[in-house]
N, C-alpha and C positions, 0 to 999 in steps of 0.2 A: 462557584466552580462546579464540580464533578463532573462525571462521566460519561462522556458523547461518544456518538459513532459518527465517521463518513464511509459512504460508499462511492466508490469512483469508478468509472469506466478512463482506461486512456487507448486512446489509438495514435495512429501514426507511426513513422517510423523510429523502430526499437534499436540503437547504436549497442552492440556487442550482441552477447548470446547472454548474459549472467541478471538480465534486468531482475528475474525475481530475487534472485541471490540477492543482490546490490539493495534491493527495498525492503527487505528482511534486515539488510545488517544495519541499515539505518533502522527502521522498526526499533531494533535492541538498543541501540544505542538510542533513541529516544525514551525507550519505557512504554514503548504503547505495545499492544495487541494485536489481529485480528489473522488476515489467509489473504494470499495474493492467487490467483490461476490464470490460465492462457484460456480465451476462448474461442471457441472452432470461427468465427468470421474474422480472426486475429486482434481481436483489444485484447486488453489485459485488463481483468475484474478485481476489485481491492476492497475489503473491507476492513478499515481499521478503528481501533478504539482505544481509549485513554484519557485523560484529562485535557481540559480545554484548551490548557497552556501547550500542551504536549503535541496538540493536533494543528496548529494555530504555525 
């Protein structure tokens, strides 16, 4: 087990205005970690961490 990271780029089209909200609250309710941001070519950059099972 222990403690992985993934970093993810997502593009495409984003349905509502709350996406980082909404990946955060999941975030919590998984147990994992890490930062989500908007970047200026419009993806959204995500780094998260936590247990394998957790990221999985």
């Amino acid at each position: 087990m222990g403690i992985k990271q993934k970093h993810c780029l997502i593009s495409g089209r984003v349905q509502g205005v709350s996406y980082r909200y909404s990946a955060q609250q999941q975030a919590h309710q998984l147990g994992v970690t890490g930062w989500i941001r908007n970047l200026t070519d419009g993806r959204v950059e995500l780094l998260i961490q936590g247990e394998t099972e957790q990221l999985e």
